[in-house]
LODRENNU-640674 format. One record per residue (C-alpha): residue number from 1; residue in three letters; x, y, z. Coordinates in Angstrom, 3 decimals, m for minus. Each point is the difference from the previous one (the first is absolute). Layout:
! residues N
> NUM,ALA,X,Y,Z .
...
! end
This chain:
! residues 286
> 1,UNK,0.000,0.000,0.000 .
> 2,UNK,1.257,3.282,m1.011 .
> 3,UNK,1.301,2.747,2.797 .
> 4,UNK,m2.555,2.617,0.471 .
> 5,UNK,1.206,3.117,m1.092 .
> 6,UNK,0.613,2.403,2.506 .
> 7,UNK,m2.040,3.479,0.478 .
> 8,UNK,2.164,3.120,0.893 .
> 9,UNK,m1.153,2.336,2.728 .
> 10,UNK,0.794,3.387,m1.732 .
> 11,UNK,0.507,1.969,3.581 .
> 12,UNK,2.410,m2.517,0.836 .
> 13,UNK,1.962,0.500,m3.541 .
> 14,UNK,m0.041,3.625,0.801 .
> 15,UNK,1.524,0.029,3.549 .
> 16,UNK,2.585,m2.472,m1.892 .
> 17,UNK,0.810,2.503,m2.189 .
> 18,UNK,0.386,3.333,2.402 .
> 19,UNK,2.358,m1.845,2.098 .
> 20,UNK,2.235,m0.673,m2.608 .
> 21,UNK,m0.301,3.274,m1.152 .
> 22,UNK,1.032,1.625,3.180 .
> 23,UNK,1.928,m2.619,1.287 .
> 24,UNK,m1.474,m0.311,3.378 .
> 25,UNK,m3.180,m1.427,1.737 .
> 26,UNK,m0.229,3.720,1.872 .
> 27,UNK,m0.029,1.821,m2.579 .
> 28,UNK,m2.374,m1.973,m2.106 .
> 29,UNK,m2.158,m0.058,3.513 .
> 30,UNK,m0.444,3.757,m0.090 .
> 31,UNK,m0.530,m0.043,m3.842 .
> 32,UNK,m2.607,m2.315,0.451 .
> 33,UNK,m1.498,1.004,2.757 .
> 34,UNK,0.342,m2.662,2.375 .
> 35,UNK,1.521,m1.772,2.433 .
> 36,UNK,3.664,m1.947,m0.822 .
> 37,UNK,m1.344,m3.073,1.733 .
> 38,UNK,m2.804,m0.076,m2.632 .
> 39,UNK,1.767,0.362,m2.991 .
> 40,UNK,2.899,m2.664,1.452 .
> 41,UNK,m3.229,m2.758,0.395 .
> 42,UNK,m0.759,1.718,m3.643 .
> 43,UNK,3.099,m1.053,m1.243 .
> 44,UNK,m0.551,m3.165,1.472 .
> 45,UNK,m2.989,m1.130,m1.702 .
> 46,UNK,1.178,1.004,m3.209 .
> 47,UNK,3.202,m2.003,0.263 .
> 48,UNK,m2.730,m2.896,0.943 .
> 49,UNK,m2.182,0.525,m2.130 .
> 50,UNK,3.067,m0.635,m2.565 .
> 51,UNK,1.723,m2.434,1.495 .
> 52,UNK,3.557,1.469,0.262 .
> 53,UNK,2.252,2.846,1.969 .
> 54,UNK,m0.286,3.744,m1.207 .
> 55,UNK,1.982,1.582,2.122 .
> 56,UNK,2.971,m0.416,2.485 .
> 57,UNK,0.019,2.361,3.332 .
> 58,UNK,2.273,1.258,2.576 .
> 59,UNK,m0.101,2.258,2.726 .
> 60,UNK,2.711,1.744,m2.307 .
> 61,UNK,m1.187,m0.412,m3.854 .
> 62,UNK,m2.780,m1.252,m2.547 .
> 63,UNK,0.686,m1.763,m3.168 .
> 64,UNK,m2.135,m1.769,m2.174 .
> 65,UNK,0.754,m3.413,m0.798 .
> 66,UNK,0.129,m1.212,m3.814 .
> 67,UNK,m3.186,m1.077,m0.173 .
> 68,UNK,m0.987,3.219,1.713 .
> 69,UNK,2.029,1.841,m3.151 .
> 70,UNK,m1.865,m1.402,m2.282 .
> 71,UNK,m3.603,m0.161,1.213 .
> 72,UNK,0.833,3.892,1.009 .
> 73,UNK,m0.063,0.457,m4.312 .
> 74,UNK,m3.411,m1.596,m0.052 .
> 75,UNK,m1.145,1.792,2.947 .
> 76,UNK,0.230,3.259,m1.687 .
> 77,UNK,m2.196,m1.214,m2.744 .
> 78,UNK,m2.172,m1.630,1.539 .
> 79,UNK,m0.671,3.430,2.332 .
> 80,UNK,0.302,2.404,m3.336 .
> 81,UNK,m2.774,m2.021,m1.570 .
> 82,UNK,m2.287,0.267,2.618 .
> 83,UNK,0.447,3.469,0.714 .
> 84,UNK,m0.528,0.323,m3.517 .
> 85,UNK,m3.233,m1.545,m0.253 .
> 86,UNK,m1.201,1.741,3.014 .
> 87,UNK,1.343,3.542,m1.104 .
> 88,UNK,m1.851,m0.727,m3.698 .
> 89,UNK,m3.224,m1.065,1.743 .
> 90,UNK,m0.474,3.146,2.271 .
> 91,UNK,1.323,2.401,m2.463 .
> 92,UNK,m0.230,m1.251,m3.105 .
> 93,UNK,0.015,3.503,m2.126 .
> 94,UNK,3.093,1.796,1.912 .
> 95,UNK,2.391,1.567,m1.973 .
> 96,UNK,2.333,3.194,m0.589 .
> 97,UNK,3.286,1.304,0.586 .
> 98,UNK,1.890,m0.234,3.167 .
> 99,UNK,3.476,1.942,0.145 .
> 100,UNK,2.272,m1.022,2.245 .
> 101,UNK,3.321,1.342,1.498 .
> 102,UNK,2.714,m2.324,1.510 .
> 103,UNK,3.595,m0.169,0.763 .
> 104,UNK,1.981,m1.941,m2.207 .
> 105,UNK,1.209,m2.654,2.164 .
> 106,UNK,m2.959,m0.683,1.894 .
> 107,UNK,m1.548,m0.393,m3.141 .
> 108,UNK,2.574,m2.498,m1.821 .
> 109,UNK,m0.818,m1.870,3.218 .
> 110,UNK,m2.898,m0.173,2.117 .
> 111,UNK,m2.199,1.458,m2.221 .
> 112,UNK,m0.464,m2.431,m2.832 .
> 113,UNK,m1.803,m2.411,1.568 .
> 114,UNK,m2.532,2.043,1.653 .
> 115,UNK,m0.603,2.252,m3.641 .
> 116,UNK,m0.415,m3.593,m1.917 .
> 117,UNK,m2.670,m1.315,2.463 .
> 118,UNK,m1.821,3.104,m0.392 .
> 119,UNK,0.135,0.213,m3.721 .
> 120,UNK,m1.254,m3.101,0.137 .
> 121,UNK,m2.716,0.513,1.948 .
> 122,UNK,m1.156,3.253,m1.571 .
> 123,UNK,1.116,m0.436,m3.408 .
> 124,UNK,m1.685,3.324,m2.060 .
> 125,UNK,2.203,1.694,2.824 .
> 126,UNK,2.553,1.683,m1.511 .
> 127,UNK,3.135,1.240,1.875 .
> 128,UNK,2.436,2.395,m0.336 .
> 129,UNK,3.340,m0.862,1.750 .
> 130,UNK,2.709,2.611,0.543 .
> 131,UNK,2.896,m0.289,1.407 .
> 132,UNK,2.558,2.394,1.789 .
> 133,UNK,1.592,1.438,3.019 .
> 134,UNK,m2.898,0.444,2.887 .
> 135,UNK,0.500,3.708,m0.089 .
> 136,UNK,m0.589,0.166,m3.348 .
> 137,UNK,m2.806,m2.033,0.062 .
> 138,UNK,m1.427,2.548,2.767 .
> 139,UNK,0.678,2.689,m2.296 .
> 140,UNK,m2.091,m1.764,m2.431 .
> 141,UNK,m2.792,m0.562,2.354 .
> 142,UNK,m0.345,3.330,1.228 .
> 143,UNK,0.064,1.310,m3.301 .
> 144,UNK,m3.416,m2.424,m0.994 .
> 145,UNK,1.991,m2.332,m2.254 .
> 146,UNK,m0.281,m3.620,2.286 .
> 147,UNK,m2.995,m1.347,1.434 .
> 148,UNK,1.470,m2.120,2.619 .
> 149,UNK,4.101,0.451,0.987 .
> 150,UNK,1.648,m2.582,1.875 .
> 151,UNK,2.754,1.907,1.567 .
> 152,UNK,3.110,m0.420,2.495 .
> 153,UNK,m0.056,1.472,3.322 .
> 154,UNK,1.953,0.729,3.385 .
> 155,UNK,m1.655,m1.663,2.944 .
> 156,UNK,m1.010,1.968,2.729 .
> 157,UNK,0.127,3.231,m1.889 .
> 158,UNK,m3.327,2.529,m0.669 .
> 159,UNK,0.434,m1.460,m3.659 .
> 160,UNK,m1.395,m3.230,1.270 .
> 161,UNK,m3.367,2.058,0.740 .
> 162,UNK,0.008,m0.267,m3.313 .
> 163,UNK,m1.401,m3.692,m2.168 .
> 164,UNK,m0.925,m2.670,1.734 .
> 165,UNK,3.309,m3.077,0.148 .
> 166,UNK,m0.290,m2.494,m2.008 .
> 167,UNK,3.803,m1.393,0.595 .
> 168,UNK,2.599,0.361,2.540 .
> 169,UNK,3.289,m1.574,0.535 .
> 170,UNK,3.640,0.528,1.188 .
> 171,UNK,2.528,1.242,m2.516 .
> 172,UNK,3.264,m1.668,m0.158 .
> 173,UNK,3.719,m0.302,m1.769 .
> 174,UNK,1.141,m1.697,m2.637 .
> 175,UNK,2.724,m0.150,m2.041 .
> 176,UNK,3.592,m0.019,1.525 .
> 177,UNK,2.037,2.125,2.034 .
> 178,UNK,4.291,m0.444,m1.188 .
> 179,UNK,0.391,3.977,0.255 .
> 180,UNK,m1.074,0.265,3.661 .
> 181,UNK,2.252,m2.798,0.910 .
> 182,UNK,2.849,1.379,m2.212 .
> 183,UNK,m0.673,3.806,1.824 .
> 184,UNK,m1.188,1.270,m3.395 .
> 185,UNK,m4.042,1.865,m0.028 .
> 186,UNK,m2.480,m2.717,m0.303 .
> 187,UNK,m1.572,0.506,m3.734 .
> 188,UNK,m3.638,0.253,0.046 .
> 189,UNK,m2.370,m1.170,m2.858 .
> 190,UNK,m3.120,2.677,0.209 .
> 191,UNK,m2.740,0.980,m2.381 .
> 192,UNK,m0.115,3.516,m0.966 .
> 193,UNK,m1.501,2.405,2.120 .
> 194,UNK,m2.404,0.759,1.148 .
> 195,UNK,m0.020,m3.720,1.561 .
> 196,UNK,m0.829,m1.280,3.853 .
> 197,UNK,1.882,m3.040,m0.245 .
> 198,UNK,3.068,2.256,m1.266 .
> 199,UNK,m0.535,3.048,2.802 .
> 200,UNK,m0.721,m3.533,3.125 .
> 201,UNK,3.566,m1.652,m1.177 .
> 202,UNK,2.153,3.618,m0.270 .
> 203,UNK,m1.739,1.291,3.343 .
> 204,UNK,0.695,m3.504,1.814 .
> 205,UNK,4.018,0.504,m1.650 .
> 206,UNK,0.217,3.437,1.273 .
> 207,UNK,m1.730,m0.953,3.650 .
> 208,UNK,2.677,m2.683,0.478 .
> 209,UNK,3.069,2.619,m1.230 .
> 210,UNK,0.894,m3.218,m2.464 .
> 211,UNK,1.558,1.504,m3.587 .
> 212,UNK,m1.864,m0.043,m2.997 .
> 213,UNK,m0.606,0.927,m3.645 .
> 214,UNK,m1.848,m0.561,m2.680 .
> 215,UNK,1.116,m2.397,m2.295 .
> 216,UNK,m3.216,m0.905,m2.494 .
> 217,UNK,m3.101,1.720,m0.498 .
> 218,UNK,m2.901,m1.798,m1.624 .
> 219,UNK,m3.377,0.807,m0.495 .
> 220,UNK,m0.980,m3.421,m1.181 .
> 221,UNK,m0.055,m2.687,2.988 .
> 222,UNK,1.324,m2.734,m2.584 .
> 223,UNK,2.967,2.471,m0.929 .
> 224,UNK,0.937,0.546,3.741 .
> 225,UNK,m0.224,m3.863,1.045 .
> 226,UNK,2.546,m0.610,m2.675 .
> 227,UNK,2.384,2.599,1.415 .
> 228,UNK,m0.239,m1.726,2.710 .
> 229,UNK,0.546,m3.600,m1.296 .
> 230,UNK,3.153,1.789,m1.489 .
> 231,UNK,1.185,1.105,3.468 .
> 232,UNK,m0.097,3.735,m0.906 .
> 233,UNK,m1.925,0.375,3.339 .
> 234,UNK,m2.596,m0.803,2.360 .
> 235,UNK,m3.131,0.889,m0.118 .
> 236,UNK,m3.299,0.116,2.815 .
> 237,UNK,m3.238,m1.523,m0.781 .
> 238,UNK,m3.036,m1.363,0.835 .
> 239,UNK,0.866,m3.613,1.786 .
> 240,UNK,m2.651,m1.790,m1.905 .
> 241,UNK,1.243,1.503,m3.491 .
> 242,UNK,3.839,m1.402,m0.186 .
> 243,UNK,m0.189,m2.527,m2.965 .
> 244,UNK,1.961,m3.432,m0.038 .
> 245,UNK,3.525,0.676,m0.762 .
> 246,UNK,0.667,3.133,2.176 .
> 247,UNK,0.993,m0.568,3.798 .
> 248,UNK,m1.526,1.921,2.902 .
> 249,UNK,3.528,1.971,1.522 .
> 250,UNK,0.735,m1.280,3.545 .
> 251,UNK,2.775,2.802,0.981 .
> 252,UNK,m0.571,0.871,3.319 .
> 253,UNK,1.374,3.536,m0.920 .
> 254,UNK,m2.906,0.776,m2.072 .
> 255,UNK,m3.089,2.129,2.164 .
> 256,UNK,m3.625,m1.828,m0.221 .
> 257,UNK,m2.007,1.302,m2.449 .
> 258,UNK,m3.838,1.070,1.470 .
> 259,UNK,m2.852,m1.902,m1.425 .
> 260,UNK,m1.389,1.445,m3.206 .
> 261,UNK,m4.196,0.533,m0.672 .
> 262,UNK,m1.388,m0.178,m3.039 .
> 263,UNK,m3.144,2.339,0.253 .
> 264,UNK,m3.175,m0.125,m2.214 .
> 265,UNK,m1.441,3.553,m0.916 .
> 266,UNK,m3.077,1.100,m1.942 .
> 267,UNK,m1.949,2.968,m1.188 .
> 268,UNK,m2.909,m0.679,2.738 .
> 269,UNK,m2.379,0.113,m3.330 .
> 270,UNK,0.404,m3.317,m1.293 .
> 271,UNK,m1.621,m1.495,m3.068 .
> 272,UNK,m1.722,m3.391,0.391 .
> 273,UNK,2.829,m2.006,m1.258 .
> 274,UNK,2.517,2.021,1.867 .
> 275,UNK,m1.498,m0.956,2.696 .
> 276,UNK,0.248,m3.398,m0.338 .
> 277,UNK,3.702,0.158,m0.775 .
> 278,UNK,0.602,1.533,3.297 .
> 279,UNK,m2.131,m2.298,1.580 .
> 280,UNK,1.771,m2.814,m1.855 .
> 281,UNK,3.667,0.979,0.746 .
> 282,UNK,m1.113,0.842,3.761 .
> 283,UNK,m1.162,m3.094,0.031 .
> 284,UNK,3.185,m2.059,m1.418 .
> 285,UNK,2.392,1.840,1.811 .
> 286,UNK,m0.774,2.387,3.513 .
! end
């Protein structure tokens, strides 16, 4: 007798999926809105419902396991179909033009993912994506030319009255150090200005009375990380945003970098489908 085919439990597929998007069962708690003991017994039925191990915990790290990898891929769809389906179903005629403002790094990587499911689920949507430095992109808004900007930020500061976070995490170093070691001014790898991460790393140099120039500017986060990769400099970013192939720096002579925000900001007179792209990206990531 054939095995019976097993039934998915959609909520459960979802909680799967915000923890390994965030990378811990807090986080995904608060995104979800409930307790971590309720989406750990979550996790637990799913990985019994399929007969195999999803995840590995410790007190110090998650990971998923390979068969956690690769159900993670089918995950996705199966969650972008069904929000989909409902999205087409409750607003069937929605359409227009959406123009968004975003930093460039942010959007070569966190951003994707959230802009696909939403095209997806809203497909006579159209968007307008533009990239640049956040005080650019302010520039832009305040002149009428964005509907939505998702722009960096200094914790703690009357900025942050300012948007509502969406993303926050610490800043760190990476790249090597051989100049401070052989006395010479560490060489920094910054974007053009205006820039926050650029202003956080030279204010944390000067702070600490450590040497420094400017050895690479680069307004395009690709042409910076290969700077890098060339050892022309180090560099601060987002934790979360250092690719394969480039290593975190370790020097102990280096200040800590302060967290970074990434805040969402818009006009207050939103069109329908503006509207739901905030509410979307809210959604996916604060």
């Amino acid at each position: 007798m054939p095995r019976p085919l097993t039934t998915l439990d959609l909520d459960l597929v979802r909680t799967f999926v915000t923890i390994a998007r965030l990378g811990r069962f807090t986080r995904a708690a608060t995104r979800l809105g409930r307790q971590q003991s309720t989406i750990s017994l979550q996790i637990t039925r799913l990985e019994a419902a399929l007969d195999v191990r999803l995840m590995e915990r410790s007190p110090q790290s998650l990971r998923l396991t390979d068969a956690g990898e690769r159900f993670l891929a089918h995950a996705e769809r199966l969650l972008a179909v069904n929000d989909a389906a409902v999205a087409e179903l409750r607003e069937p005629v929605m359409a227009g033009v959406v123009r968004l403002g975003t930093p460039e790094d942010f959007a070569t990587s966190r951003l994707p993912a959230v802009l696909s499911r939403f095209t997806h689920a809203y497909p006579a949507v159209a968007l307008e994506v533009t990239c640049d430095l956040t005080l650019n992109l302010l520039e832009g808004f305040d002149a009428g030319r964005f509907d939505i900007v998702l722009a960096k930020r200094e914790p703690g500061t009357r900025s942050t009255r300012r948007g509502v976070r969406v993303w926050r995490e610490p800043l760190v170093w990476v790249g090597g150090t051989q100049e401070a070691a052989e006395g010479r001014p560490i060489g920094l790898v910054v974007s053009p200005e205006p820039c926050v991460y650029r202003r956080r790393a030279i204010d944390a140099l000067e702070r600490t009375r450590l040497p420094w120039r400017i050895a690479y500017t680069c307004g395009a986060l690709a042409g910076a990380l290969a700077a890098v990769k060339a050892g022309l400099g180090v560099a601060g970013l987002p934790r979360d945003m250092v690719p394969a192939g480039i290593d975190v720096c370790r020097d102990p002579r280096l200040p800590v970098l302060k967290d970074t925000e990434i805040a969402l900001i818009d006009n207050g007179a939103l069109s329908v489908p503006a509207r739901r792209l905030k509410e979307h990206v809210v959604r996916a990531l604060g």
